[in-house]
N, C-alpha and C positions, 0 to 999 in steps of 0.2 A: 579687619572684618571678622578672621575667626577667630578671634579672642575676644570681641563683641560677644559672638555667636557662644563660647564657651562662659562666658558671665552671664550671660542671659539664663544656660542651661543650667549654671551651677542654683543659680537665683531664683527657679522653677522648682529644684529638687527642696531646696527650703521652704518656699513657702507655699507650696503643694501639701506637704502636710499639716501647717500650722492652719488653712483655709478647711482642711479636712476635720481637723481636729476639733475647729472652731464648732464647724456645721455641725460632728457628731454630739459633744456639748452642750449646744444647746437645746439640740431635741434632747436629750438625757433631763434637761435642766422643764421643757415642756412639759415631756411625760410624766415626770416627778413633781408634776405642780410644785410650784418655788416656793410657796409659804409651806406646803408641806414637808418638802424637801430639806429647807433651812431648816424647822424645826428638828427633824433625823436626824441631822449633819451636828445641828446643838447638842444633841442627846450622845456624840459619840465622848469616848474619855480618851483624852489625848495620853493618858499614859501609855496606851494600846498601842500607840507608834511604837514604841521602843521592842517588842516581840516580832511588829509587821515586818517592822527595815530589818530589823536583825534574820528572821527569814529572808528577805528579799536579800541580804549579804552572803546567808550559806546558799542560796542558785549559783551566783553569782561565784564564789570561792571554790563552789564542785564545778564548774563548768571553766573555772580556770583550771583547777585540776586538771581535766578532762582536755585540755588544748596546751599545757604545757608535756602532757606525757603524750598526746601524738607529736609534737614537735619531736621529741627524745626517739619514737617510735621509728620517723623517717630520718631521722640523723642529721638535724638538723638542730644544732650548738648555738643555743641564745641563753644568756646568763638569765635566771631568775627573775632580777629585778626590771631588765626590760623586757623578757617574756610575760610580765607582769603587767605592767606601761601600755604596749603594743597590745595586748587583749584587752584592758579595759579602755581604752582609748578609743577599740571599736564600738563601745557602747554609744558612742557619742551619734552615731551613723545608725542607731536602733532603728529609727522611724523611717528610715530611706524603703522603697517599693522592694519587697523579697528581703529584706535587707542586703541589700547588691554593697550597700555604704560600708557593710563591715571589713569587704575586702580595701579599706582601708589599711586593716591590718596588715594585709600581703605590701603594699608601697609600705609604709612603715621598715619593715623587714627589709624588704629590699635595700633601702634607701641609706637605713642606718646600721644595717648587718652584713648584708650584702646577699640576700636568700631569694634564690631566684622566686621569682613568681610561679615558674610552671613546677615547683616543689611547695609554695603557701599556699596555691589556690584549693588544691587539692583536700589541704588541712580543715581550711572552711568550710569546703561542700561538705565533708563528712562530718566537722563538729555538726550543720545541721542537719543532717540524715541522724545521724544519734538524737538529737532532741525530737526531733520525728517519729522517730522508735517508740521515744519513751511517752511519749505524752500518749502516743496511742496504746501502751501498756498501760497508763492511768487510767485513761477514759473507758478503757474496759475492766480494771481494776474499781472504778469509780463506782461501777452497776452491780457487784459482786451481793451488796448487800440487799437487793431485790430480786425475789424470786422470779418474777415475772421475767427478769433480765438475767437470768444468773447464769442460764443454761447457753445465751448467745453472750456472754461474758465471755464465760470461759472459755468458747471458742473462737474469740477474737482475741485472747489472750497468747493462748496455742498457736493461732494462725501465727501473730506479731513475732512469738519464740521462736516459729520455727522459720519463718524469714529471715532472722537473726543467726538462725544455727545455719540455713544454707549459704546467707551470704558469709558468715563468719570461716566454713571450711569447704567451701565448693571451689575449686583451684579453674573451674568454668566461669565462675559470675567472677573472678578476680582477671581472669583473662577479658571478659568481655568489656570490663572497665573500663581497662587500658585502652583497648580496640575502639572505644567508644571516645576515650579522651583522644586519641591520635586523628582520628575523623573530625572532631570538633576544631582542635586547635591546630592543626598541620592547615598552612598555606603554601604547599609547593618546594620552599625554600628549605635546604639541610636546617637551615639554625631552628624553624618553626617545627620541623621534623623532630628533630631532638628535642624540642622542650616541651612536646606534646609527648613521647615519650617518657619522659622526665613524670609527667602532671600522672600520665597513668598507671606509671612505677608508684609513686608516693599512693592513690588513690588506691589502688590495689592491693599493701600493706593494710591501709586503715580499715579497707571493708572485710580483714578475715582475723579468724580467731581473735589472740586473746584484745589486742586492740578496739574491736567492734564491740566486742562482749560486757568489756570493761567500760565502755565511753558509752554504753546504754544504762549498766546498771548506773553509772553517776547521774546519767541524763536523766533517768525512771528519781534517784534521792533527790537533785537539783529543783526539779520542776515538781514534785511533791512538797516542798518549801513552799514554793510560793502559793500551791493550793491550801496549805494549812495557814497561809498570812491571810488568805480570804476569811478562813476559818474564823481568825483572829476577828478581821474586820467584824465580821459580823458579831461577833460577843460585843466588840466593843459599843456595838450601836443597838447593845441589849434583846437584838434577836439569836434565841439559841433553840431556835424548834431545826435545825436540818444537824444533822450527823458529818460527819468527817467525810463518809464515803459518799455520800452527797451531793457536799460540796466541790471535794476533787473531780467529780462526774462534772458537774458544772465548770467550773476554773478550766481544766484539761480538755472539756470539748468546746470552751468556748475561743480558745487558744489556739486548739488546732483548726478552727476555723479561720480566725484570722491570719495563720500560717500560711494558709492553703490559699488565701484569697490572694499572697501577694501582694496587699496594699501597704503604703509603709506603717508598720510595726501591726500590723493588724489591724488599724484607726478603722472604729464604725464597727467592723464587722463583731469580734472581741466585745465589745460596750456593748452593742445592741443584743448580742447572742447571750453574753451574761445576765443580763437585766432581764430578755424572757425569758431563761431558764429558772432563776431563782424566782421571778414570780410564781410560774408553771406551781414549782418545787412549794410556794404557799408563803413565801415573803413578801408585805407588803410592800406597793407598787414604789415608796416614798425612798422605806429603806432597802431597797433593790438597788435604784440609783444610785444614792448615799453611800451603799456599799463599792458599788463597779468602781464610783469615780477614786474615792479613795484607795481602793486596790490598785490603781491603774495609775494613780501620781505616786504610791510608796513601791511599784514596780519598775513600768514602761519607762515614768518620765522622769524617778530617781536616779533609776541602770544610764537615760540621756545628759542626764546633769551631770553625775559623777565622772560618768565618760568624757567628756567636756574638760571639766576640770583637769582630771586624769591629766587631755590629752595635754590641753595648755601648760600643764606644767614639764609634761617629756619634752615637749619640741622647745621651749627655755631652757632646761635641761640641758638638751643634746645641743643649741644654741651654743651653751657655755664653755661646755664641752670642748666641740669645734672651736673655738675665739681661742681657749688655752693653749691647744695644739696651734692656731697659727703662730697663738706667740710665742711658743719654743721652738715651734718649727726650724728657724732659721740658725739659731745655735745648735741645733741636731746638724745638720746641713752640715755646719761650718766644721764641729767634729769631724764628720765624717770625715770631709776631705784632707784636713789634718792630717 
């Protein structure tokens, strides 16, 4: 029965978002009248991919950056190439609600390193509080080049820095962390004791100085990539009436909308917020669409595919791995006792 009950849920969490994805698609596909639409989508030059992806691969390369040196940060010894593995493997779990699915990553770890969970979870939550940070230093970077905006720019720029600077050296907001991970995950028990301890030691390194500082300025270069692959998209589909600054206004606030909404990978909110803002912004309605959908397959659902791949090929990997070790196993043994 619970394992009924656990197929059922894993089976919910799939196709929840493919039923979401479907619905936001095809109002995208409504709104952009389809004969209009198709013709845009003809108009674009497929050379254009090789700049999008290639963007959409430096996010991806700085945000691994950015999760192999907090690993180093909390002392926590994973060689390269599966510190490499175990992060892109979480891309596969993009679309899951919050992204709760990346904590894939933490089982990974666990499983094939031996790292405890209440020292990974911690790495998670703050890789996304950094891309939080930064996309809201975009999106008020975005407005810089409008005066209208310029003046509450800059100080939602300042407010952002100086969140950063307090969380980064206030030896108060790093205590309170902890205090706050030990009430979450403490159930009574010594063992639950200690690893909620554990979770708000780790947590409490990554939100101060240079750690925080650092995995902001990557998250502010990272997620500036893929605003300029918008960039991209749109040249490619021969509209180049918006500027740089823009478009990251648009990309960055339509992102951290979908962030914030918690739905998985942002589906709906993302799409619908990008298409009216670049209309707003004076692009027509056709190539608006045109634009989102192909931002949003050489991103969302490229970062899901490769992840995917990624993972299938670790866990074969690590499969073979294991099968080797059983079959020497036995002559190790027999040494031994020799």
């Amino acid at each position: 029965m619970e394992q009924a009950a656990h197929r059922k849920s894993k089976l919910g969490r799939i196709v929840l978002p493919v039923f979401l994805a479907a619905g936001v698609y095809l109002a995208l596909l409504i709104y952009g009248h389809s004969d209009d639409l198709g013709a845009a989508m003809g108009r674009f030059r497929p050379v254009y991919l090789v700049p999008i992806l290639g963007l959409a691969l430096v996010n991806y390369a700085l945000r691994f950056t950015r999760w192999h040196y907090y690993l180093r940060c909390c002392d926590i010894d994973v060689p390269l190439r599966e510190s490499a593995a175990v992060f892109f493997s979480g891309f596969a779990m993009s679309i899951t609600p919050a992204r709760v699915g990346e904590l894939l990553k933490c089982v990974l770890l666990r499983d094939e390193m031996g790292v405890k969970m209440s020292a990974s979870v911690p790495v998670v939550v703050a890789d996304r509080v950094s891309d939080v940070l930064a996309v809201c230093i975009l999106v008020a970077a975005g407005t810089l080049r409008y005066s209208v905006a310029r003046g509450a720019s800059l100080a939602a720029i300042g407010l952002t820095i100086a969140v950063v600077l307090v969380l980064g050296f206030s030896p108060w907001v790093a205590g309170f962390a902890s205090s706050v991970f030990r009430k979450r995950f403490a159930r009574g028990s010594e063992a639950s004791a200690a690893a909620a301890r554990e979770a708000g030691r780790v947590f409490a390194i990554l939100l101060r100085g240079r750690p925080l500082l650092y995995g902001t300025v990557l998250g502010v270069a990272a997620w500036f990539s893929e605003c300029a692959a918008l960039y991209v998209v749109l040249g490619g589909l021969g509209s180049t009436t918006l500027t740089l600054y823009a478009v990251t206004f648009i990309y960055a606030l339509s992102t951290l909308g979908g962030a914030l909404s918690l739905l998985p990978g942002g589906l709906g909110v993302t799409e619908i917020g990008m298409t009216a803002l670049l209309v707003v912004f004076g692009v027509a309605r056709d190539v608006s669409v045109a634009a989102v959908l192909i931002v949003r397959l050489c991103t969302l659902w490229f970062a899901a595919g490769l992840g995917l791949v990624v993972y299938l090929l670790h866990r074969r990997r690590v499969a073979r791995l294991r099968a080797q070790r059983a079959v020497f196993a036995p002559g190790v043994e027999a040494t031994q006792h020799d």
